[in-house]
TIMIKE-499912 format. One line per 10 residues: number of its first residue (from 0); their letters; for each residue x, y, z of N, C-alpha, C. Coordinates in pm, 1 decimal. Layout:
N
NUM> A> X:Y:Z:X:Y:Z:X:Y:Z  ...
# end
This chain:
209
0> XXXXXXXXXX> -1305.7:-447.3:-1502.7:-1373.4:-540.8:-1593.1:-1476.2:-624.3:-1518.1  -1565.7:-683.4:-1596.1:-1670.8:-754.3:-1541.2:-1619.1:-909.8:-1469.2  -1608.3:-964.5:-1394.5:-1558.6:-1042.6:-1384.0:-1653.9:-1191.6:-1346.3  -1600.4:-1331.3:-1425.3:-1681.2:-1451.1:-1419.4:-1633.4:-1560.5:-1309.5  -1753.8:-1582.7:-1264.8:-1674.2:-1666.5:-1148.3:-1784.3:-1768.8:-1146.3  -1738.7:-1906.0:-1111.5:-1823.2:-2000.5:-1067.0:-1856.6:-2064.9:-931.0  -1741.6:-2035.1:-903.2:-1794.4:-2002.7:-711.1:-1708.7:-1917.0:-606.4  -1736.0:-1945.1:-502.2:-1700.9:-1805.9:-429.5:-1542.5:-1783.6:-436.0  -1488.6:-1949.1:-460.2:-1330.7:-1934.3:-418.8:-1267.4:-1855.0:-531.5  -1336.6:-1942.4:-691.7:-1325.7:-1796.8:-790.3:-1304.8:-1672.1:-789.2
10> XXXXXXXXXX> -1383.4:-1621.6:-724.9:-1394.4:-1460.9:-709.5:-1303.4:-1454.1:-600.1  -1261.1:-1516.9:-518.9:-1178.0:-1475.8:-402.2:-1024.2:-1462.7:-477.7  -984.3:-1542.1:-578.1:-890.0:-1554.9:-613.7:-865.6:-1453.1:-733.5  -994.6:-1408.2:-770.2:-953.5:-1285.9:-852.8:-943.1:-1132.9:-776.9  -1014.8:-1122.1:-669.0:-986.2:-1045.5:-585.6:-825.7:-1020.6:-551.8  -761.4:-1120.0:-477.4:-643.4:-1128.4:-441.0:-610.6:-1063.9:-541.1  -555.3:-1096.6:-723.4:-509.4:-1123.1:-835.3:-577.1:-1082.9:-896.6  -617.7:-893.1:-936.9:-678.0:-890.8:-1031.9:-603.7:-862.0:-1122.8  -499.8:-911.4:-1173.0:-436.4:-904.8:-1274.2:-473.0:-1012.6:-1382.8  -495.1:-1108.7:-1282.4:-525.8:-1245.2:-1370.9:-657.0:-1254.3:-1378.1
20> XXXXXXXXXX> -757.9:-1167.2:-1373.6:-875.3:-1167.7:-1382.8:-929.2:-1052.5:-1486.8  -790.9:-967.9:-1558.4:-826.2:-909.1:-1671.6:-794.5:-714.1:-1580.8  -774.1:-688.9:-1495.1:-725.2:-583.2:-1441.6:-604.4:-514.8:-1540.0  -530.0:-604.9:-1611.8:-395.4:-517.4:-1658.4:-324.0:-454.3:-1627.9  -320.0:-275.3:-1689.2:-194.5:-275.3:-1637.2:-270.5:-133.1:-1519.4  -375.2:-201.5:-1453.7:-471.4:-122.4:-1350.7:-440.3:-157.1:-1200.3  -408.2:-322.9:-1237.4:-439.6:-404.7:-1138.9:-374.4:-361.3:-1004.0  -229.6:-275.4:-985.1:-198.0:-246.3:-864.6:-262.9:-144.4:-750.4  -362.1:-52.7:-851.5:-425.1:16.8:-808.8:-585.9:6.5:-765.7  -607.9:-179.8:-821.4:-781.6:-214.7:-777.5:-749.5:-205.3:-600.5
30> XXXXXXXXXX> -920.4:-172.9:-626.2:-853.8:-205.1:-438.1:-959.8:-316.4:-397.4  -1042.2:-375.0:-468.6:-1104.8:-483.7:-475.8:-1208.4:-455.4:-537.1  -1319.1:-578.9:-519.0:-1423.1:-603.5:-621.6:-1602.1:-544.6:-571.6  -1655.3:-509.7:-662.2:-1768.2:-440.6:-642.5:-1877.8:-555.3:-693.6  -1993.4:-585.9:-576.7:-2088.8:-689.6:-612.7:-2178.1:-599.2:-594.6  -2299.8:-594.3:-685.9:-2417.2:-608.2:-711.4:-2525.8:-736.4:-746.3  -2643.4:-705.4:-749.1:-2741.3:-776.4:-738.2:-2742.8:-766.9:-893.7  -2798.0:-850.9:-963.4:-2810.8:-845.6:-1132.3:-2910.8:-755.9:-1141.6  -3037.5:-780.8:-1101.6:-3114.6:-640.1:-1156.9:-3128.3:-526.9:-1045.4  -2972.6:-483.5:-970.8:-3002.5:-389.1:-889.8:-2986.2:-243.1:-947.9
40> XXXXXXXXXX> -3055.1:-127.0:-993.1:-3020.6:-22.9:-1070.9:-2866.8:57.7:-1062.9  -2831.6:141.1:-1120.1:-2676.2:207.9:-1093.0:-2762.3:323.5:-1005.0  -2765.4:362.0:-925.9:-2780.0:506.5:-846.2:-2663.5:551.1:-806.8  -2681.4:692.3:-798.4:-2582.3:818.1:-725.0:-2617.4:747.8:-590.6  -2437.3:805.1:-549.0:-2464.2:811.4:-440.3:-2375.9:681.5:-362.0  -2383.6:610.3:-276.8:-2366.5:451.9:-203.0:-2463.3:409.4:-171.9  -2571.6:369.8:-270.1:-2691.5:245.6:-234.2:-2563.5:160.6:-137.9  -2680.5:129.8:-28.1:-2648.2:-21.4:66.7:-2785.6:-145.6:25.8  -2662.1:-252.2:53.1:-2795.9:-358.1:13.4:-2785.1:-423.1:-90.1  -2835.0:-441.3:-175.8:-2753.7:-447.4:-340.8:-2673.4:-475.7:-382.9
50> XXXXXXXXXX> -2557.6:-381.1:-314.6:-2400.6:-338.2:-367.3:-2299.1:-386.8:-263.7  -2259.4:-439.7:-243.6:-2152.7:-477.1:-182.1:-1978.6:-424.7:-213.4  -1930.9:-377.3:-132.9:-1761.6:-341.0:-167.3:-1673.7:-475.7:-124.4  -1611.3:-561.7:-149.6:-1513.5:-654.8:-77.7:-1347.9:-612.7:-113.4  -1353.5:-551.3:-53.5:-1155.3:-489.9:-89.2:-1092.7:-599.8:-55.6  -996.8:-573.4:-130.2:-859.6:-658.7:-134.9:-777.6:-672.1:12.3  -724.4:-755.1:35.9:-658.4:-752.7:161.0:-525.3:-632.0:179.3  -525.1:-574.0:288.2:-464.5:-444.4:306.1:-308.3:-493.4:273.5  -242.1:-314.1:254.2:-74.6:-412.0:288.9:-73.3:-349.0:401.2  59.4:-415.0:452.3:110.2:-437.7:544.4:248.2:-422.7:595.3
60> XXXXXXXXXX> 247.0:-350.3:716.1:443.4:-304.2:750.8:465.7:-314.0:872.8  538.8:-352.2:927.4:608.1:-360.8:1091.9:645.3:-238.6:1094.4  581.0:-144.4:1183.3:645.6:-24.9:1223.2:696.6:25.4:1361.7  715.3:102.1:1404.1:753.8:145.2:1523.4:686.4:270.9:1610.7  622.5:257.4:1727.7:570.4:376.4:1757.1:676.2:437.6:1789.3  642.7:603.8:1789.3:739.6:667.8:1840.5:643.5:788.6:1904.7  525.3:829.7:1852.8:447.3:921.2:1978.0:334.2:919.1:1999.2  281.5:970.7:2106.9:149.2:904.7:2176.3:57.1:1031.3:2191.1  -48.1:1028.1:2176.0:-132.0:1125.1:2220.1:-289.3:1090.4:2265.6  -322.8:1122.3:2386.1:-477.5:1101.9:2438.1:-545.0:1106.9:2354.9
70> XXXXXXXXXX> -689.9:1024.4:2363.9:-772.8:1008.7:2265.8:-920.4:1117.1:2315.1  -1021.0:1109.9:2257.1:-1126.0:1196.2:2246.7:-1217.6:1094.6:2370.3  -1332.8:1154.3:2404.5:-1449.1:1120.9:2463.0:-1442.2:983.0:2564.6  -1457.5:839.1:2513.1:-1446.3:710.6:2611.0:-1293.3:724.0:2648.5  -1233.7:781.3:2576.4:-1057.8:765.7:2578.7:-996.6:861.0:2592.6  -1062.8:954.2:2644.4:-956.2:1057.3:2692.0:-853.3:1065.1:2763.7  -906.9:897.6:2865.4:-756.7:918.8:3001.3:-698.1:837.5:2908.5  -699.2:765.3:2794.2:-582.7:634.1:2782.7:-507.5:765.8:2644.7  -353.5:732.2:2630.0:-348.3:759.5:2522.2:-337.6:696.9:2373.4  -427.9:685.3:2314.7:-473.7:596.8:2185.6:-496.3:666.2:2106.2
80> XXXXXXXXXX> -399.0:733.8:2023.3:-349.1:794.2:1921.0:-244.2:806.5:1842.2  -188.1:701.1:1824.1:-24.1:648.1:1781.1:41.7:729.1:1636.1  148.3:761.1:1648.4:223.6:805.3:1528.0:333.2:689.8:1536.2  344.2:656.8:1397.8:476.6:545.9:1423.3:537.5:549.9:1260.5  652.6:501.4:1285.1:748.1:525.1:1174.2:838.3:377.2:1139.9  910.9:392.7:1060.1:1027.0:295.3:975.1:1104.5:335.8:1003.4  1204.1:207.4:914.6:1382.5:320.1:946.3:1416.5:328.4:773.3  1486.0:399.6:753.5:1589.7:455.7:649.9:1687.3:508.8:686.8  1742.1:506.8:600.0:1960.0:538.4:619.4:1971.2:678.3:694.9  2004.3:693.6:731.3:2071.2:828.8:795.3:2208.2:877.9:809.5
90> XXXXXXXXXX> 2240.7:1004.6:823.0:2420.4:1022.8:763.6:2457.9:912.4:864.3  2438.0:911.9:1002.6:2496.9:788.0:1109.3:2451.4:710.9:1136.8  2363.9:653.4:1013.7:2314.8:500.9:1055.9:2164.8:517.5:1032.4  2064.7:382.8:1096.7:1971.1:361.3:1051.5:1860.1:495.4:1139.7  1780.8:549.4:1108.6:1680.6:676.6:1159.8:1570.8:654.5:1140.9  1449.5:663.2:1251.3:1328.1:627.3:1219.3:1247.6:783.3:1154.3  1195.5:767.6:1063.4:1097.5:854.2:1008.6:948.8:811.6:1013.3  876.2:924.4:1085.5:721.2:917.5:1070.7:652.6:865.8:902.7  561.8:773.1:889.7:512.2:733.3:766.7:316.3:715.8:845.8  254.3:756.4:931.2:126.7:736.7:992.9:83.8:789.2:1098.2
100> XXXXXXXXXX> -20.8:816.0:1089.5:-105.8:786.8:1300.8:-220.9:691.9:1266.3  -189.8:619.7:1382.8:-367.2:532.9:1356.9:-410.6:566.7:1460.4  -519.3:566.7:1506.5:-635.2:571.2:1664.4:-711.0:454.4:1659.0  -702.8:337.6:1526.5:-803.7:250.2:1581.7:-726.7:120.0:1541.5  -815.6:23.0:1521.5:-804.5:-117.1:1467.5:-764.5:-217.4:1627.3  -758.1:-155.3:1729.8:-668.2:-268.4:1873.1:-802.5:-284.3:1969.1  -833.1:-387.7:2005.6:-870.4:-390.1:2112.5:-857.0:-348.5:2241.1  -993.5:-318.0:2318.5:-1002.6:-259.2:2424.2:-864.4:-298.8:2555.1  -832.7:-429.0:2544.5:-750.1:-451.4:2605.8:-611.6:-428.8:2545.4  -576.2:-435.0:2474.2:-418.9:-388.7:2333.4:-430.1:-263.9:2400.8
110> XXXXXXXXXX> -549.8:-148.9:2415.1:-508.1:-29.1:2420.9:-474.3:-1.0:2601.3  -495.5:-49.9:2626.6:-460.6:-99.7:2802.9:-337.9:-123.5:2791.0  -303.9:-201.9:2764.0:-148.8:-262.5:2712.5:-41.0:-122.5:2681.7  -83.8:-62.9:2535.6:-20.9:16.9:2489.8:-17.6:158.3:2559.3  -87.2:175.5:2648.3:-121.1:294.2:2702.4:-22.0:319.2:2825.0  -0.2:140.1:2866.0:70.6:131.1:3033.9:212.0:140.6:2954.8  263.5:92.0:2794.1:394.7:102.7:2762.4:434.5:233.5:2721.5  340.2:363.7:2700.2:366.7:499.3:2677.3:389.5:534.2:2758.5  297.4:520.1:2902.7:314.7:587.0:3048.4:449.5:537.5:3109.3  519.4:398.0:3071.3:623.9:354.6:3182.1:729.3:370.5:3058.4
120> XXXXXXXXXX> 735.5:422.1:2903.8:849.5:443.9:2859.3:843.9:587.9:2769.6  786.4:653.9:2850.3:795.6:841.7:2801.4:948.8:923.9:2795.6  1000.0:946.5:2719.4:1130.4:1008.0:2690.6:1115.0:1135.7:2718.0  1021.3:1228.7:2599.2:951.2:1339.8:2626.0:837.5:1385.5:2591.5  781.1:1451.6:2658.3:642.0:1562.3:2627.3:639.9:1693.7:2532.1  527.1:1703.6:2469.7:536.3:1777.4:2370.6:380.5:1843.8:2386.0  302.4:1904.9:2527.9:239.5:1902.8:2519.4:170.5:1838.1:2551.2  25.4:1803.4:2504.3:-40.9:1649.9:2498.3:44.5:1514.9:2429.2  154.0:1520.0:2369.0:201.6:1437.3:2320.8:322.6:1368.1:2363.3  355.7:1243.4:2396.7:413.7:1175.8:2472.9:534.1:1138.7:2300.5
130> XXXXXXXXXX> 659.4:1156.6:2362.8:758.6:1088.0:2287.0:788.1:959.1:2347.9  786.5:816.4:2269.7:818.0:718.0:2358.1:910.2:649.2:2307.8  1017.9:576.7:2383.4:1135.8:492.6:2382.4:1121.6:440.6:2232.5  1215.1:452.6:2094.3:1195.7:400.3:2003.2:1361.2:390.0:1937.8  1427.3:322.5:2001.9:1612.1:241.9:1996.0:1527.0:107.6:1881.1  1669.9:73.6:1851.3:1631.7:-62.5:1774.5:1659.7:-178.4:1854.7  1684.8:-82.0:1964.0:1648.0:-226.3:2060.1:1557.8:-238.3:2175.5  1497.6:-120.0:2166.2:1402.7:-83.6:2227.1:1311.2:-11.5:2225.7  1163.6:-83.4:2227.2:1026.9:-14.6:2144.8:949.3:-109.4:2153.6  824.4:-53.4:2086.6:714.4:-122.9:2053.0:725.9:-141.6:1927.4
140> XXXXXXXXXX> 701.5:-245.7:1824.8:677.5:-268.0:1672.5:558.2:-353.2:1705.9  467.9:-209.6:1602.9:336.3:-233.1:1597.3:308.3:-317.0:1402.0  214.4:-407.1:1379.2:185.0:-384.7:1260.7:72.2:-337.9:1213.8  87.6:-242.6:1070.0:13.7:-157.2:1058.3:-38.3:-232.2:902.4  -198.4:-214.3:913.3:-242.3:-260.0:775.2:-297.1:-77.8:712.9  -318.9:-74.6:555.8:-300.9:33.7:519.4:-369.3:5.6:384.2  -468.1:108.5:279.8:-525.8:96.6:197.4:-419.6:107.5:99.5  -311.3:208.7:105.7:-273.3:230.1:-37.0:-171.8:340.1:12.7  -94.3:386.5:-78.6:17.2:515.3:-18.1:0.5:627.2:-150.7  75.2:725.2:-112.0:93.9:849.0:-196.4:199.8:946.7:-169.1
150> XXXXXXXXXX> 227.6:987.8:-225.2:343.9:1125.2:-212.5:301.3:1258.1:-142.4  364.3:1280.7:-40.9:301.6:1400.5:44.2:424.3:1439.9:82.2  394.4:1615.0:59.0:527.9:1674.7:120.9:517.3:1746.1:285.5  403.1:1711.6:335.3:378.1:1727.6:474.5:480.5:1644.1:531.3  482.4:1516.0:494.9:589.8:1400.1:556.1:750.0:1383.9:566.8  761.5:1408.0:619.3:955.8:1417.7:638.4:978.0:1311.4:560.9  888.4:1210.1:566.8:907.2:1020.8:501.3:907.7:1086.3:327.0  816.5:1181.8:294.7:775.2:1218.2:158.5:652.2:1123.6:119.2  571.5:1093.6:217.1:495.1:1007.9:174.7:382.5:1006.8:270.0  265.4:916.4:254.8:164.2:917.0:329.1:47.7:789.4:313.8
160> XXXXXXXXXX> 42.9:726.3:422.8:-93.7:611.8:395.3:-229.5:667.6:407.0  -307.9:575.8:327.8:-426.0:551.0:327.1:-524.5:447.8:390.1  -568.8:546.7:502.5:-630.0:479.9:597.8:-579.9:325.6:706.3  -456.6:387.3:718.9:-394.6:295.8:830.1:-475.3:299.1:956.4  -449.5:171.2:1040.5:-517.5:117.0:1131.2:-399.9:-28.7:1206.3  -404.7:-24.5:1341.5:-326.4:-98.2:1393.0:-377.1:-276.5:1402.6  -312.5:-359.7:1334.0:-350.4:-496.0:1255.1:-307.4:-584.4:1418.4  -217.1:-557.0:1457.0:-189.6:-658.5:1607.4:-49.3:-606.5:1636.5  -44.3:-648.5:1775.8:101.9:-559.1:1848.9:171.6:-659.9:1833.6  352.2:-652.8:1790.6:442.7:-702.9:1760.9:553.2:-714.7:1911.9
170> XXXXXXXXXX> 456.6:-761.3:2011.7:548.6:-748.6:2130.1:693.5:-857.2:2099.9  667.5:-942.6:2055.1:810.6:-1016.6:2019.5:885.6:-1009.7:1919.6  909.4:-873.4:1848.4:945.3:-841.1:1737.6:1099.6:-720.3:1807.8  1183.7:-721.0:1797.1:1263.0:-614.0:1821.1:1251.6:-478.7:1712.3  1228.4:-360.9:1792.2:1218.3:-263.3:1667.9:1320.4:-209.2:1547.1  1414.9:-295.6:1573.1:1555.5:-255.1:1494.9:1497.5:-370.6:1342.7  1418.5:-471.1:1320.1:1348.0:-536.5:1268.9:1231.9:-486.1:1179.9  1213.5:-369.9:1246.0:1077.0:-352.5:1149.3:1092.3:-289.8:1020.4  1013.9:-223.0:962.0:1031.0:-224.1:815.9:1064.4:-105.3:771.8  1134.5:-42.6:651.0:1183.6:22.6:613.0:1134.2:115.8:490.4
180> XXXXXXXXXX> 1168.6:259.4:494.6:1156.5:318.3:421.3:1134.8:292.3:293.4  1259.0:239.8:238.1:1239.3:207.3:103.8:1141.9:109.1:35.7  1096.7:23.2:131.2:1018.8:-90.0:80.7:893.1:-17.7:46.7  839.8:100.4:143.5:719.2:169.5:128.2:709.3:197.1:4.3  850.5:250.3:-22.2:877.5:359.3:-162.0:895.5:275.6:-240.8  879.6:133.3:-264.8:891.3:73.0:-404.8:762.1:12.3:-393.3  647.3:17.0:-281.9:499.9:-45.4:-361.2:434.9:117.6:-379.7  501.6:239.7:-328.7:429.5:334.7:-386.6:463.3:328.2:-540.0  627.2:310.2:-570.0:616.6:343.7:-730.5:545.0:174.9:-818.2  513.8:96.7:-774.2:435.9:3.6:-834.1:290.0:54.2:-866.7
190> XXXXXXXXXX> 231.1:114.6:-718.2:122.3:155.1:-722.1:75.8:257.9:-853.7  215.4:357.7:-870.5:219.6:480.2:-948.6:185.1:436.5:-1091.4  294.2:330.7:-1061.1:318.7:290.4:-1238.4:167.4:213.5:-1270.6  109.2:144.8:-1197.0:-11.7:116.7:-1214.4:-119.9:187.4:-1312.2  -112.4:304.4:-1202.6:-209.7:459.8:-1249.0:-175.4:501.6:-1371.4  -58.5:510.4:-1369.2:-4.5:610.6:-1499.4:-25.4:511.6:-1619.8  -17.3:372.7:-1611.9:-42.9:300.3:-1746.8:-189.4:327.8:-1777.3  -297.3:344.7:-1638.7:-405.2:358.5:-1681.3:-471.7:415.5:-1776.7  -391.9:607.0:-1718.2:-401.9:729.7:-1707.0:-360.1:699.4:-1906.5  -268.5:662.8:-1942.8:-238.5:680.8:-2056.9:-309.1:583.7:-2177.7
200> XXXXXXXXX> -413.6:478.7:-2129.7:-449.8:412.3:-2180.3:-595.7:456.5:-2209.3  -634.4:510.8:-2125.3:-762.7:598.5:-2092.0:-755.9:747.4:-2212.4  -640.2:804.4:-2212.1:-603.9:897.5:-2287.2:-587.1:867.9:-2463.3  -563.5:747.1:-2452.7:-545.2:691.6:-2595.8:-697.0:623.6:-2651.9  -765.9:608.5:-2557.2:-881.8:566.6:-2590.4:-995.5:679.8:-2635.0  -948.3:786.7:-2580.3:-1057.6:915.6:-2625.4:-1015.6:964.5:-2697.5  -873.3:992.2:-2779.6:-809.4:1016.7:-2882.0:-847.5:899.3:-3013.2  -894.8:794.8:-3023.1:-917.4:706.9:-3072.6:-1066.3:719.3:-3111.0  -1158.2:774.8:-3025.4:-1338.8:769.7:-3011.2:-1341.2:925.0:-3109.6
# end
């Protein structure tokens, strides 16, 4: 929907909340607000300039690395390529499952950091790929910001983010702490139920025209 604002904090607050800004039953699935210029034309394509994207603030999960792999070109010697996971139940207790990889979002120095905690806590090799120390009482818990999730059967998790990226390292966080399976799986089915009210509202509207 078009949305009215009288100053910036306005629009910031419908951003956050586009529910309360007339989103409905869409709103879990905005991913923020689209500015244009008043007389800037609609073109194909991504005009820059004009148009502005301001997304919504990412979510967010305490996760756990668990494997490492060298990066491309400036980064080939460090390894800065993280896979990291949650926990969920397991027949004997709590089990971390893969839910990501990120390669970016840390600073040049974070990846210094993270690179010397793969090299001094390597379990096993897999190749180019480093398995690293991930106990719940011992690890790295990284937090991870993330556009949005979906259902994927590539994932042992059954699931998959959108465009994750590493938000800041959780060195004082114990990894037995970080976040869990299920929590993923109840803003994916928020997210779902979002769509599907859309999906059916959209459907009732062309049945109607």
């Amino acid at each position: 929907p078009l949305v009215a604002f009288a100053t910036w904090d306005d629009l910031a607050v419908a951003r956050k909340d586009p529910a309360a800004a007339g989103a409905g039953a869409d709103a879990e699935a905005v991913e923020g607000i689209m500015l244009k210029r008043r007389d800037a034309p609609y073109l194909p394509g991504r005009p820059k300039g004009p148009w502005w994207k301001w997304k919504r603030d990412p979510f967010i999960v305490d996760a756990v690395l668990m494997y490492a792999q060298r990066g491309h070109g400036k980064r080939s010697s460090y390894y800065s390529d993280y896979t990291f996971g949650v926990w969920t139940k397991g027949e004997d207790g709590d089990v971390l499952v893969p839910v990501g990889k990120a390669y970016f979002g840390f600073t040049d120095e974070e990846l210094i950091q993270i690179d010397r905690f793969v090299r001094r806590n390597t379990v096993e090799r897999f190749g180019p790929v480093r398995e690293v120390v991930h106990e719940t009482n011992q690890g790295l818990v990284i937090e991870v910001a993330f556009e949005g999730l979906q259902r994927s059967t590539r994932h042992k998790s059954g699931l998959a983010m959108r465009f994750p990226r590493i938000n800041r390292l959780r060195w004082d966080k114990p990894p037995g702490e970080a976040g869990r399976l299920e929590t993923l799986e109840r803003m994916l089915e928020k997210i779902e139920t979002g769509r599907g009210a859309t999906a059916a509202a959209n459907q009732a509207d062309r049945m109607l025209s």
